[in-house]
Structure formats: C-alpha cells, structure tokens
Predicted model as a PDB file, atoms N, CA, C, CB and O in Angstrom, pLDDT in the B-factor column:
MODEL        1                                                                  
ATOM      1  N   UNK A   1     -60.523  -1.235 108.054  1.00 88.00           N  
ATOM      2  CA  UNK A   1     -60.605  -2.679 108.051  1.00 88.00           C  
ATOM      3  C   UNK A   1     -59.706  -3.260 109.148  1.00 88.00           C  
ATOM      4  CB  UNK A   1     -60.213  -3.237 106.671  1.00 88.00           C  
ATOM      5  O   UNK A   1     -60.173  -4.204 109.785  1.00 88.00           O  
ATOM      6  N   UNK A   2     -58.349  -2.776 109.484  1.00 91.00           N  
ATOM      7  CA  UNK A   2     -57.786  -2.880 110.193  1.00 91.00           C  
ATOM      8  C   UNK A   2     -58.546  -3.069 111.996  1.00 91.00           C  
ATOM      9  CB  UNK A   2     -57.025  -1.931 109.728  1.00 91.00           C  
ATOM     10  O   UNK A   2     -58.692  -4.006 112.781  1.00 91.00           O  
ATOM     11  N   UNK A   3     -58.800  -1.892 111.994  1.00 91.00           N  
ATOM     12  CA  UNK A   3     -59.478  -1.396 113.288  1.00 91.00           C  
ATOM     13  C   UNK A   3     -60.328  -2.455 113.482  1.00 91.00           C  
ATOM     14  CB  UNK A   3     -60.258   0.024 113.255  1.00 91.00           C  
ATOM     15  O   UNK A   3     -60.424  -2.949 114.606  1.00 91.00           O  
ATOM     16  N   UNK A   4     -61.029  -2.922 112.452  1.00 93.00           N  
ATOM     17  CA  UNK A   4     -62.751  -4.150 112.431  1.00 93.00           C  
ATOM     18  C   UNK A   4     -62.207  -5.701 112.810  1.00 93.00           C  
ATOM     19  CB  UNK A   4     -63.732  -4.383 110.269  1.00 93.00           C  
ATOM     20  O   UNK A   4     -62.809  -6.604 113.390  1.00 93.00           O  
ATOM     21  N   UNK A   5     -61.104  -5.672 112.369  1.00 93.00           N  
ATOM     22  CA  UNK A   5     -60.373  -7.304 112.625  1.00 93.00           C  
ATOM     23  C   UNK A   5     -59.458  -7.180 113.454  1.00 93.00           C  
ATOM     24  CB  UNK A   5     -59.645  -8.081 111.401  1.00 93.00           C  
ATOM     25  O   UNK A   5     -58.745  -8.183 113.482  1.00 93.00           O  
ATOM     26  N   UNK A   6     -59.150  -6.361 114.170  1.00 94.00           N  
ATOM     27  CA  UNK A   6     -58.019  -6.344 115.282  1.00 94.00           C  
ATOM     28  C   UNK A   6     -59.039  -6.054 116.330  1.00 94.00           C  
ATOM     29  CB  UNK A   6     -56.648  -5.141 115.146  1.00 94.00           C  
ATOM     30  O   UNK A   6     -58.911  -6.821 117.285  1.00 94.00           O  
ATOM     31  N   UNK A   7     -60.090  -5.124 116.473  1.00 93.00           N  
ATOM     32  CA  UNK A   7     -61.384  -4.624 117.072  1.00 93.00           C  
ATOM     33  C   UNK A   7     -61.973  -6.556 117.759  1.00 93.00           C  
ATOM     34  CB  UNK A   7     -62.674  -3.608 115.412  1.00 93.00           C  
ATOM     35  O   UNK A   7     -61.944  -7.097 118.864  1.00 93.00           O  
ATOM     36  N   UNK A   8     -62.423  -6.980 116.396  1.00 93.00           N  
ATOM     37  CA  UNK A   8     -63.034  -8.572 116.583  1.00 93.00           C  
ATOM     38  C   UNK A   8     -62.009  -9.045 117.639  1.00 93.00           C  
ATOM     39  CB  UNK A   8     -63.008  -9.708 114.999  1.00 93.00           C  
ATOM     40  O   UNK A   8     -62.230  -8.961 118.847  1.00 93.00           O  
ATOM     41  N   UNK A   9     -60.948  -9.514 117.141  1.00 91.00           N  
ATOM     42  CA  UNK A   9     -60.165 -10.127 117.904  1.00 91.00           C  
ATOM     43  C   UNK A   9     -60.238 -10.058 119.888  1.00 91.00           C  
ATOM     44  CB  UNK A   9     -58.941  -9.573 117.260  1.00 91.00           C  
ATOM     45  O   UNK A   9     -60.291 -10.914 120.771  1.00 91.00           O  
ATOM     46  N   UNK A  10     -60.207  -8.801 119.858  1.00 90.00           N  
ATOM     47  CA  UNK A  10     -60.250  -7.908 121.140  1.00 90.00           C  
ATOM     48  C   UNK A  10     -61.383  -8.550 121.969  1.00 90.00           C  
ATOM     49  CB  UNK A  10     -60.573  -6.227 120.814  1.00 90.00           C  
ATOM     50  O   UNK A  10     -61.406  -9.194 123.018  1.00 90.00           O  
ATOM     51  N   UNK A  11     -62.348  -8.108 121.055  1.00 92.00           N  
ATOM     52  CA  UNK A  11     -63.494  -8.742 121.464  1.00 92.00           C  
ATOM     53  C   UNK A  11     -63.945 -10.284 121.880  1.00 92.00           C  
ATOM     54  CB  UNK A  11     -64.115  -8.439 120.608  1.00 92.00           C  
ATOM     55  O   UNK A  11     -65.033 -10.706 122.271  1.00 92.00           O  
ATOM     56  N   UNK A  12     -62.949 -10.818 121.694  1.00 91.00           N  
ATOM     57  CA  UNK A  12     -63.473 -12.311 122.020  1.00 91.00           C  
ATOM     58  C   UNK A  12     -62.529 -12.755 123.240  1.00 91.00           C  
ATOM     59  CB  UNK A  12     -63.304 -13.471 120.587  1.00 91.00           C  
ATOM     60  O   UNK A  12     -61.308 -12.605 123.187  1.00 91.00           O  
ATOM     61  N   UNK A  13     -63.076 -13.217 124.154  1.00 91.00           N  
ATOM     62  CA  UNK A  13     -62.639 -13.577 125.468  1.00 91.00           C  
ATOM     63  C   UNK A  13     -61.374 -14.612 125.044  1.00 91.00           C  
ATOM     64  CB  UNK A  13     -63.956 -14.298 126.441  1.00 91.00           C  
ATOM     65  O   UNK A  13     -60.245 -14.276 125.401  1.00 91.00           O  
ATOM     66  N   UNK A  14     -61.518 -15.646 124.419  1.00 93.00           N  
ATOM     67  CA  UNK A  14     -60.640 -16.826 123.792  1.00 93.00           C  
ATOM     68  C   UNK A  14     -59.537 -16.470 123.242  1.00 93.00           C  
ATOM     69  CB  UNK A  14     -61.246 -17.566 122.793  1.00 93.00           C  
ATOM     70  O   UNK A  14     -58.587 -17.254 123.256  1.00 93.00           O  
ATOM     71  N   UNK A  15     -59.443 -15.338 122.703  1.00 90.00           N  
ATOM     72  CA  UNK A  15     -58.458 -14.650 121.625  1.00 90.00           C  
ATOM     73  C   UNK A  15     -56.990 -14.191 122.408  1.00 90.00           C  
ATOM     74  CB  UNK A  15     -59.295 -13.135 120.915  1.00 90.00           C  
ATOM     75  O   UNK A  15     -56.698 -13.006 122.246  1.00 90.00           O  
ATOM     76  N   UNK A  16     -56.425 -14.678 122.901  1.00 90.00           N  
ATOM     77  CA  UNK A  16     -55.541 -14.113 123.852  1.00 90.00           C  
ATOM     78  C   UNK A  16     -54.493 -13.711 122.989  1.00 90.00           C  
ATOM     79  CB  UNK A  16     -55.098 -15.036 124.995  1.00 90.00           C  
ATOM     80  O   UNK A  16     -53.492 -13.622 123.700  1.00 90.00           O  
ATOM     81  N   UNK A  17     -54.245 -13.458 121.960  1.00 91.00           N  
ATOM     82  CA  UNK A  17     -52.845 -12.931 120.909  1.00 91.00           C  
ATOM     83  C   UNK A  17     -53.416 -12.813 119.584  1.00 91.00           C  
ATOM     84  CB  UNK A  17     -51.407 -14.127 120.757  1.00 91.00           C  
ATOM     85  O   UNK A  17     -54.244 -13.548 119.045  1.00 91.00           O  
ATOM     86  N   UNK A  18     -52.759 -11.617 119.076  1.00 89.00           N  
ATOM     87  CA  UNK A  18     -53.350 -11.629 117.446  1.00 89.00           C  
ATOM     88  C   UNK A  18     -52.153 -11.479 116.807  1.00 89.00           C  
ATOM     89  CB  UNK A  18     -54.480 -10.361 116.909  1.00 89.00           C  
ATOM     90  O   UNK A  18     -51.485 -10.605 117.358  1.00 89.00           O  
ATOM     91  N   UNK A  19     -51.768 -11.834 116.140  1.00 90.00           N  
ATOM     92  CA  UNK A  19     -50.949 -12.019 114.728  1.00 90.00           C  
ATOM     93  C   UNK A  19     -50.813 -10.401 113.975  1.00 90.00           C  
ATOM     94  CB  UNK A  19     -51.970 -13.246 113.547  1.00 90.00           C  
ATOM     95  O   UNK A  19     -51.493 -10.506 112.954  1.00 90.00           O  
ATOM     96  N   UNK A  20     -50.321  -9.176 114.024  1.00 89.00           N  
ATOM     97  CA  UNK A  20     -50.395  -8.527 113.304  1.00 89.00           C  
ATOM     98  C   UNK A  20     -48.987  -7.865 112.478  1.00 89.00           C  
ATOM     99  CB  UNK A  20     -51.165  -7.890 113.904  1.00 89.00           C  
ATOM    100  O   UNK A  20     -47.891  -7.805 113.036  1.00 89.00           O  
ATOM    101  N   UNK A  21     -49.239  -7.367 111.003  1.00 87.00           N  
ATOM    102  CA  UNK A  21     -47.818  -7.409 110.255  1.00 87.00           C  
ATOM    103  C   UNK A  21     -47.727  -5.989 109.589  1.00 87.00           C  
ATOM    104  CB  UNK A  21     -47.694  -8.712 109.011  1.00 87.00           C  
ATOM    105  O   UNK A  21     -48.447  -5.538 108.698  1.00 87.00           O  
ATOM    106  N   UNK A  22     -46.508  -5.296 110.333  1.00 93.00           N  
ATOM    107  CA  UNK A  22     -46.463  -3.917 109.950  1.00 93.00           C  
ATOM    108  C   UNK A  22     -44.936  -3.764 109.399  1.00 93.00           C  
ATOM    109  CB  UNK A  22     -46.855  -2.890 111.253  1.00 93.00           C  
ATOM    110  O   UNK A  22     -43.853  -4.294 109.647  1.00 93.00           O  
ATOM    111  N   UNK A  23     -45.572  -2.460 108.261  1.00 95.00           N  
ATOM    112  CA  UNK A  23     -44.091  -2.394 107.639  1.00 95.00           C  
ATOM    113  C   UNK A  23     -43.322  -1.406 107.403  1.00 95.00           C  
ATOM    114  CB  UNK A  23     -44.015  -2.817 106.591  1.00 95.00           C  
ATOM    115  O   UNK A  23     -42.281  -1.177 106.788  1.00 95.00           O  
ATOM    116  N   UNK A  24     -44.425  -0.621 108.327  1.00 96.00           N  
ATOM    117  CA  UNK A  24     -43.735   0.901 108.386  1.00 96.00           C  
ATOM    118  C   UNK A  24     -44.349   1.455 109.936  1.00 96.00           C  
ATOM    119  CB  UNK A  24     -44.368   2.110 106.814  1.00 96.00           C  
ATOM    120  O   UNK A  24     -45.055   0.715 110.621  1.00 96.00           O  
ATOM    121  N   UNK A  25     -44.113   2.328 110.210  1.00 96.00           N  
ATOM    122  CA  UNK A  25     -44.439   2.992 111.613  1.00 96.00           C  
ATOM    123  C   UNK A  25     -46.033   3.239 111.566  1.00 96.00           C  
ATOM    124  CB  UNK A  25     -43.541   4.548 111.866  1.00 96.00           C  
ATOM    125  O   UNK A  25     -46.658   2.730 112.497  1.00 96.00           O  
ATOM    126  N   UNK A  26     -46.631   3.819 110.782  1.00 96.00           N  
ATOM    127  CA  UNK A  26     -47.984   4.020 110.520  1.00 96.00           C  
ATOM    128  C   UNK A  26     -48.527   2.795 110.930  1.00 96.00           C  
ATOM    129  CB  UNK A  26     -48.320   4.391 109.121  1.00 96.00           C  
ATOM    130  O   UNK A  26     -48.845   2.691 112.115  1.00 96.00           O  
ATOM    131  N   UNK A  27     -48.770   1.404 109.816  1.00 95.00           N  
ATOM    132  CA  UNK A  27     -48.854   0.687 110.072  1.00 95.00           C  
ATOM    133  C   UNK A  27     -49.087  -0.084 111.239  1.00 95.00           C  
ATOM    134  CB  UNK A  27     -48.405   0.675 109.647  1.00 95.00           C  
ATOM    135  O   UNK A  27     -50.115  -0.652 111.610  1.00 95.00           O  
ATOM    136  N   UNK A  28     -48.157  -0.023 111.667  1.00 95.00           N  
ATOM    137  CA  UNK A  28     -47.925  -0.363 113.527  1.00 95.00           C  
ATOM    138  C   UNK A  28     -48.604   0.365 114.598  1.00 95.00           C  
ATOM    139  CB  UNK A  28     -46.426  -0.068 114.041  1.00 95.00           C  
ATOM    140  O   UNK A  28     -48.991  -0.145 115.650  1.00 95.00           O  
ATOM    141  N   UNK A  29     -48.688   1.241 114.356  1.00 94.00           N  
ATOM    142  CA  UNK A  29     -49.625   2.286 115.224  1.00 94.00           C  
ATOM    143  C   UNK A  29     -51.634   2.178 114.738  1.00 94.00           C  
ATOM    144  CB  UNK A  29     -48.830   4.219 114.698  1.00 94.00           C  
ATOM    145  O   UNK A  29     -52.586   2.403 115.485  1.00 94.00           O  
ATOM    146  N   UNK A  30     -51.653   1.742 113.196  1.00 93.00           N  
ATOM    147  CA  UNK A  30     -53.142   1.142 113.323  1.00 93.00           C  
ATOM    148  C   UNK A  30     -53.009  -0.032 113.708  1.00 93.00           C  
ATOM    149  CB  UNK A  30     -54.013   1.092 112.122  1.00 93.00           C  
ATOM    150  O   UNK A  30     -54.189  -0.307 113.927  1.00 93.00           O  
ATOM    151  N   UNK A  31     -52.295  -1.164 114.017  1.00 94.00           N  
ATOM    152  CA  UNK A  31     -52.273  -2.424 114.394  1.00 94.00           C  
ATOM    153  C   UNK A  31     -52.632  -2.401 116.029  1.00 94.00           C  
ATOM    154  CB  UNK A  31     -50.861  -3.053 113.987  1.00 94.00           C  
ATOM    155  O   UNK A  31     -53.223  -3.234 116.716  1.00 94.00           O  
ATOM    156  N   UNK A  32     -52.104  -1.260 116.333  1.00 94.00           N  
ATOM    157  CA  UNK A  32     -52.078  -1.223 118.238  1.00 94.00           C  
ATOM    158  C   UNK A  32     -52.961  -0.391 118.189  1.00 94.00           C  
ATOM    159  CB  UNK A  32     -50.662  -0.673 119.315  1.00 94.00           C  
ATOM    160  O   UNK A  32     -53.002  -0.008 119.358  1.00 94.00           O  
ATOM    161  N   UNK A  33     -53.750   0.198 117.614  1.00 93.00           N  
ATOM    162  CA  UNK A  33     -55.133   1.391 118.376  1.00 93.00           C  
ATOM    163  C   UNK A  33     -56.056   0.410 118.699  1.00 93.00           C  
ATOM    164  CB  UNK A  33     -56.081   2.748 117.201  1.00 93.00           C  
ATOM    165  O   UNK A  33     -56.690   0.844 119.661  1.00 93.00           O  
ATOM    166  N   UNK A  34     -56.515  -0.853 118.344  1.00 91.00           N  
ATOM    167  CA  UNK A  34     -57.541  -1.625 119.048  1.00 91.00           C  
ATOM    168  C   UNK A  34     -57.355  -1.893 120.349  1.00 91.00           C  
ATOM    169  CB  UNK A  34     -57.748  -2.774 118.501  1.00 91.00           C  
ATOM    170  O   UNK A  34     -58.295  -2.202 121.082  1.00 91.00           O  
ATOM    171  N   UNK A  35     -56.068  -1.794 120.774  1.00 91.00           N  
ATOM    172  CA  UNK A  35     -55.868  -2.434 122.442  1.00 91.00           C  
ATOM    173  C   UNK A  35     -55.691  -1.675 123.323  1.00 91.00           C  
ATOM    174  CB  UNK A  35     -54.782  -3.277 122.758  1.00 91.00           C  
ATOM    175  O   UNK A  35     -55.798  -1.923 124.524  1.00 91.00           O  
ATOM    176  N   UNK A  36     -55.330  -0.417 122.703  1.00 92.00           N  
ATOM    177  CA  UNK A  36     -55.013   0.710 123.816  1.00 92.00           C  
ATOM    178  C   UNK A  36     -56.102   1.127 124.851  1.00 92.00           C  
ATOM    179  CB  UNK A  36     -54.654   2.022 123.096  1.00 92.00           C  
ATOM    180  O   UNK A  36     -57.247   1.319 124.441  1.00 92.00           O  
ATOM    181  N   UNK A  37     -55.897   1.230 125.758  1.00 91.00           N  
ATOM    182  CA  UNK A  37     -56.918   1.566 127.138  1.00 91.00           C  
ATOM    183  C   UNK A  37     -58.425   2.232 126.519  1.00 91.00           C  
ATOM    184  CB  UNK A  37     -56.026   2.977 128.358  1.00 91.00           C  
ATOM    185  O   UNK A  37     -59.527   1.683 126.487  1.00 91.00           O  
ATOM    186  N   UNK A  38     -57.950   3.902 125.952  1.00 92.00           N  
ATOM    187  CA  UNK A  38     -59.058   4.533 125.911  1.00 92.00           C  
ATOM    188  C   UNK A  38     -59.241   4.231 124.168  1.00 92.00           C  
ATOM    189  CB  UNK A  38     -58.940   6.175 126.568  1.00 92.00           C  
ATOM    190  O   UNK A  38     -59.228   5.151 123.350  1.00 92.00           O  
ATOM    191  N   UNK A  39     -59.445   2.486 123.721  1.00 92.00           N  
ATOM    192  CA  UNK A  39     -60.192   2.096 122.486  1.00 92.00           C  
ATOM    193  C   UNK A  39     -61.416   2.150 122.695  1.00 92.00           C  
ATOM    194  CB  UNK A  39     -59.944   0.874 121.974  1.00 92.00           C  
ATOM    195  O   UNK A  39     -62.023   2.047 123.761  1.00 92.00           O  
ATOM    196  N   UNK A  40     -61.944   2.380 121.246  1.00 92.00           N  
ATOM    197  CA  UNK A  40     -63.588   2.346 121.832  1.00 92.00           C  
ATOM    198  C   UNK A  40     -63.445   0.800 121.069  1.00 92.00           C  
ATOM    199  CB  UNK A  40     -65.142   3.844 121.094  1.00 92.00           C  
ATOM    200  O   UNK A  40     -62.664   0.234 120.304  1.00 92.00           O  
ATOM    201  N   UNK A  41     -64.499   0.560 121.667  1.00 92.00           N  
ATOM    202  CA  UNK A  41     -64.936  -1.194 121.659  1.00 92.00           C  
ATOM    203  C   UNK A  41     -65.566  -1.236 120.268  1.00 92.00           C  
ATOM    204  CB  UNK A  41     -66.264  -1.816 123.039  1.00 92.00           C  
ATOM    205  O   UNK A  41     -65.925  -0.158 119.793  1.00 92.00           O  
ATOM    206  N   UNK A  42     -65.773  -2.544 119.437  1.00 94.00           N  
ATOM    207  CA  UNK A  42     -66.774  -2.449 118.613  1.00 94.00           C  
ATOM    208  C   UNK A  42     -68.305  -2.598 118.705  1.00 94.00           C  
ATOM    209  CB  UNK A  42     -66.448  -3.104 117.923  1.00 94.00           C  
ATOM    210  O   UNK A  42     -68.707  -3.760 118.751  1.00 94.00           O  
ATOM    211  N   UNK A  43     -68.833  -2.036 118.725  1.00 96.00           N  
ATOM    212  CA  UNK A  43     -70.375  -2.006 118.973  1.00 96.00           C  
ATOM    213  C   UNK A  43     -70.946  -3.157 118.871  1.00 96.00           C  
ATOM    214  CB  UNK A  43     -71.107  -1.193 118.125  1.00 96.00           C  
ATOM    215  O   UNK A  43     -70.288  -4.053 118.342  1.00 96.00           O  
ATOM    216  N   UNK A  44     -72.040  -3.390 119.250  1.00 96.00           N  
ATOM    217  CA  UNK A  44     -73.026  -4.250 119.505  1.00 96.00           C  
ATOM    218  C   UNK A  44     -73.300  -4.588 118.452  1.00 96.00           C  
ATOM    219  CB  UNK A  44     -74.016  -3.911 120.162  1.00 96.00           C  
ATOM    220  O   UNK A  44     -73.230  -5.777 118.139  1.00 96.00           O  
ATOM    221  N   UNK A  45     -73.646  -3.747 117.700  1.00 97.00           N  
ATOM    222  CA  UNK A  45     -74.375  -3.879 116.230  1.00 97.00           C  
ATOM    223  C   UNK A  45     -73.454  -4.507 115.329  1.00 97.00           C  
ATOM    224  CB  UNK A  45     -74.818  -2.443 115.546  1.00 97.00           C  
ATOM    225  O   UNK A  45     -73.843  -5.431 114.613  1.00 97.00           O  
ATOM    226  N   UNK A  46     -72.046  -4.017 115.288  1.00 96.00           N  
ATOM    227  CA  UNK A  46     -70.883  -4.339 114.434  1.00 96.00           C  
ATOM    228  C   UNK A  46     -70.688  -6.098 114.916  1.00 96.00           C  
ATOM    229  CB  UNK A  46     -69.363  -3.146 114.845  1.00 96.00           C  
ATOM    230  O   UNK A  46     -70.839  -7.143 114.283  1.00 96.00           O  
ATOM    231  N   UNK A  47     -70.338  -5.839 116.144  1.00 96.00           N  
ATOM    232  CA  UNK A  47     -70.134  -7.967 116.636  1.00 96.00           C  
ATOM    233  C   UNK A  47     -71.705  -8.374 115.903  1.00 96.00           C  
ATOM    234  CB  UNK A  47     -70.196  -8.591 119.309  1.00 96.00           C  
ATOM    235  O   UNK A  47     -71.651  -9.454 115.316  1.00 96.00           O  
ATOM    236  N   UNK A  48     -72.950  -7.750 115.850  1.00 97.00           N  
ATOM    237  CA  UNK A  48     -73.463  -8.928 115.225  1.00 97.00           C  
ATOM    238  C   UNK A  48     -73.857  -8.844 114.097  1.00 97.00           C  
ATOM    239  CB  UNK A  48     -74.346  -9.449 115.775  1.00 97.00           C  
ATOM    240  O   UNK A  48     -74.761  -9.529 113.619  1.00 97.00           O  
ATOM    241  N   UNK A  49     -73.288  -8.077 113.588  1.00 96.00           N  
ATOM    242  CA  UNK A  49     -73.391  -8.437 111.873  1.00 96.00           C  
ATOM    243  C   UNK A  49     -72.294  -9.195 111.576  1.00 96.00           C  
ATOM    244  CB  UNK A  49     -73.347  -7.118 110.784  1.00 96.00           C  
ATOM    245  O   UNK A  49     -72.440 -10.087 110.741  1.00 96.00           O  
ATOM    246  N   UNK A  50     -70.978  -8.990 112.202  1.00 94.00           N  
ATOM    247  CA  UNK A  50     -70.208  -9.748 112.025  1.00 94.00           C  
ATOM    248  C   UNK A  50     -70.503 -11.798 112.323  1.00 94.00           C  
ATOM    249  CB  UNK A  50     -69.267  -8.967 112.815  1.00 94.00           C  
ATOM    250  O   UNK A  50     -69.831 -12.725 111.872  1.00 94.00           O  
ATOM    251  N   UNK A  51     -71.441 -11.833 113.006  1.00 95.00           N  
ATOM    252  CA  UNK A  51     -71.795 -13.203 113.634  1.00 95.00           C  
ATOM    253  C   UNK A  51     -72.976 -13.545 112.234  1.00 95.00           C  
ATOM    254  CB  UNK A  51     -72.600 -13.076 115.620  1.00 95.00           C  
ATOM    255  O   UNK A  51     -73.000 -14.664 111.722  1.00 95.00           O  
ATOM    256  N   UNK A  52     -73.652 -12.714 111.881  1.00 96.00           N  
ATOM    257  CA  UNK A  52     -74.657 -12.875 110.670  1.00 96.00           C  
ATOM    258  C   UNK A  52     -73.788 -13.375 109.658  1.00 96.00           C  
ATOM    259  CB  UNK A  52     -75.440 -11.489 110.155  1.00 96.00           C  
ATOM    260  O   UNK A  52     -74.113 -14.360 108.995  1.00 96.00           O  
ATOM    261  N   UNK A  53     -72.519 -12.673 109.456  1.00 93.00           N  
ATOM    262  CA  UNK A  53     -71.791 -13.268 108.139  1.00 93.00           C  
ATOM    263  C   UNK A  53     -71.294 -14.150 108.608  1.00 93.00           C  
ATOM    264  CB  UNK A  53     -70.807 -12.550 107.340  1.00 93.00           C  
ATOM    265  O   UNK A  53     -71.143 -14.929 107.667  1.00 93.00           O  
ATOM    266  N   UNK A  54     -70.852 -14.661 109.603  1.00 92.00           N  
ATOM    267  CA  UNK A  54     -69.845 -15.785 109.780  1.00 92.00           C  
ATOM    268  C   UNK A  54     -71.081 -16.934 109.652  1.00 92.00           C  
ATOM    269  CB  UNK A  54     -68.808 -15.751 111.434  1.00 92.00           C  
ATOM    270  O   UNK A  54     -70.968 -17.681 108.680  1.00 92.00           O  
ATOM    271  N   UNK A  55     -72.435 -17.187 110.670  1.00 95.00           N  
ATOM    272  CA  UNK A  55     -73.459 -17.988 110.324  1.00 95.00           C  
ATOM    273  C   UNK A  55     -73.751 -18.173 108.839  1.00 95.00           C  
ATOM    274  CB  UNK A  55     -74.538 -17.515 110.955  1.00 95.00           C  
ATOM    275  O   UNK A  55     -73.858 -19.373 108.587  1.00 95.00           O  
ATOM    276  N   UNK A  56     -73.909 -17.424 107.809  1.00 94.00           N  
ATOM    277  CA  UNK A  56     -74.250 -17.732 106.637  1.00 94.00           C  
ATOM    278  C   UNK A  56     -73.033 -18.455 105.939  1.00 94.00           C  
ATOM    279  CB  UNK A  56     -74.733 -16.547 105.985  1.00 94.00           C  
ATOM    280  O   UNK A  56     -73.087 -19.108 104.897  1.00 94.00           O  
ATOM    281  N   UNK A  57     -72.104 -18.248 106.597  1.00 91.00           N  
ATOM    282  CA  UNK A  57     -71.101 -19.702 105.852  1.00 91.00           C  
ATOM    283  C   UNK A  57     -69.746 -19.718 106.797  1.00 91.00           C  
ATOM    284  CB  UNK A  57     -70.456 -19.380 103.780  1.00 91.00           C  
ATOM    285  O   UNK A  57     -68.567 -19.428 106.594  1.00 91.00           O  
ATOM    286  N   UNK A  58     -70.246 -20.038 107.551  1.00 91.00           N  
ATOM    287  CA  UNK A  58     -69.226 -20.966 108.888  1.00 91.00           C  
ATOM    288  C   UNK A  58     -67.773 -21.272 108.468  1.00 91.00           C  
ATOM    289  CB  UNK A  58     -69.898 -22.710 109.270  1.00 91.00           C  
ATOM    290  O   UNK A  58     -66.717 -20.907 108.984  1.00 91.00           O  
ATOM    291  N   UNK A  59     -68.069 -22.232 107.124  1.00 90.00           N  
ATOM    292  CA  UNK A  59     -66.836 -22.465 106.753  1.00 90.00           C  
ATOM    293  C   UNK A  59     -66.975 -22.212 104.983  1.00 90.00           C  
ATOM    294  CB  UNK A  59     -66.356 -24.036 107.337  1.00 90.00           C  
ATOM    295  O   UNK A  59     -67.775 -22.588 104.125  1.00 90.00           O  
ATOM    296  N   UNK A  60     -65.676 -21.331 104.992  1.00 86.00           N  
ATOM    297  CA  UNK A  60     -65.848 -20.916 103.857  1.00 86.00           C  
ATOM    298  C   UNK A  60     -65.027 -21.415 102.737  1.00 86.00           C  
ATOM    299  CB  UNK A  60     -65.787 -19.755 103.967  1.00 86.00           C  
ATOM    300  O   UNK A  60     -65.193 -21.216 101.534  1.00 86.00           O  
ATOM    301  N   UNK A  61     -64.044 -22.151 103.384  1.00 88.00           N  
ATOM    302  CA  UNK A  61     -63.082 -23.438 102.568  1.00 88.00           C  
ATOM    303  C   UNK A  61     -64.215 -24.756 101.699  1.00 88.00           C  
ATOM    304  CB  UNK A  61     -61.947 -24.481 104.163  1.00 88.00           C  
ATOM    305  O   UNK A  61     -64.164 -25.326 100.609  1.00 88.00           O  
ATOM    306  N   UNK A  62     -64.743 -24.779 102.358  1.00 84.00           N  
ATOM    307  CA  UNK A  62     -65.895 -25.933 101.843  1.00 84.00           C  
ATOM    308  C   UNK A  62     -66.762 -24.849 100.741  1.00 84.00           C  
ATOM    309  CB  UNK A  62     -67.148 -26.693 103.458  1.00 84.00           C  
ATOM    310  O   UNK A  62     -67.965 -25.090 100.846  1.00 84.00           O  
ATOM    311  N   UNK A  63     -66.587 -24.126 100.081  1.00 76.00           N  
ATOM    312  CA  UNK A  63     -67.669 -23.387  99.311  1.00 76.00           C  
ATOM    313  C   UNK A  63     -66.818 -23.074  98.398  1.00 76.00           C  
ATOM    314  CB  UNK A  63     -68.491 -22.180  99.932  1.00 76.00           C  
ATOM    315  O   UNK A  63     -67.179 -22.194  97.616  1.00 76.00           O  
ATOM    316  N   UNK A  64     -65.436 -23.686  98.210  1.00 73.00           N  
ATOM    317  CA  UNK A  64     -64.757 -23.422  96.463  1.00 73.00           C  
ATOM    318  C   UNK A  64     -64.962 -24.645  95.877  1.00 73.00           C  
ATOM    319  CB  UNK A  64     -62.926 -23.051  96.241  1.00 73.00           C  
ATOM    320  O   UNK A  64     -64.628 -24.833  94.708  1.00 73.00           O  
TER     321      UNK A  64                                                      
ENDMDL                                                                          
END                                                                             
C-alpha cells in the first residue's frame, strides 16, 4: 500500500513533496523505494484504476 500511494504521488507532475512518517528504519526505507532511480513506475493500468476510483467519488467528505 505504501509503494501504491508514494508510487501515485511520484507519478503526478504537480506533486513536488510527499509527506511521509516512519518509525523505524524499515519503515523509512519502504517510504523511499518509490523515488529511487531504478523504481519501477506504476503502470498504466494501476494510474487508471486509480483515476476510476477517484471519478466515482471525487469528493469523498461530501458522502458522510
């Protein structure tokens, strides 16, 4: 899950900093494998399923 939301982030041109919170060494080391040189990217397929869920409810504060 880590990898999928630090992965997203990466992925978006706009995104210039991500927020991530580690609390042990492990931790910290999955927080930084999305950015490292030889990351693999998230696929094509993955960004758009991810865009399928975000379209089916944009905003998800308005739906409690």
């Amino acid at each position: 899950m880590t990898y999928l939301a630090l992965g997203f982030c990466q992925s978006r041109d706009y995104c210039t900093s991500s927020i991530i919170g580690a609390t042990n060494v492990q931790q910290l080391r999955e927080n930084c494998e999305p950015f490292l040189e030889d990351a693999k990217p998230l696929s094509d397929e993955a960004l758009h399923m991810i865009d399928e869920i975000h379209m089916s409810c944009p905003n998800p504060i308005m739906n409690l």
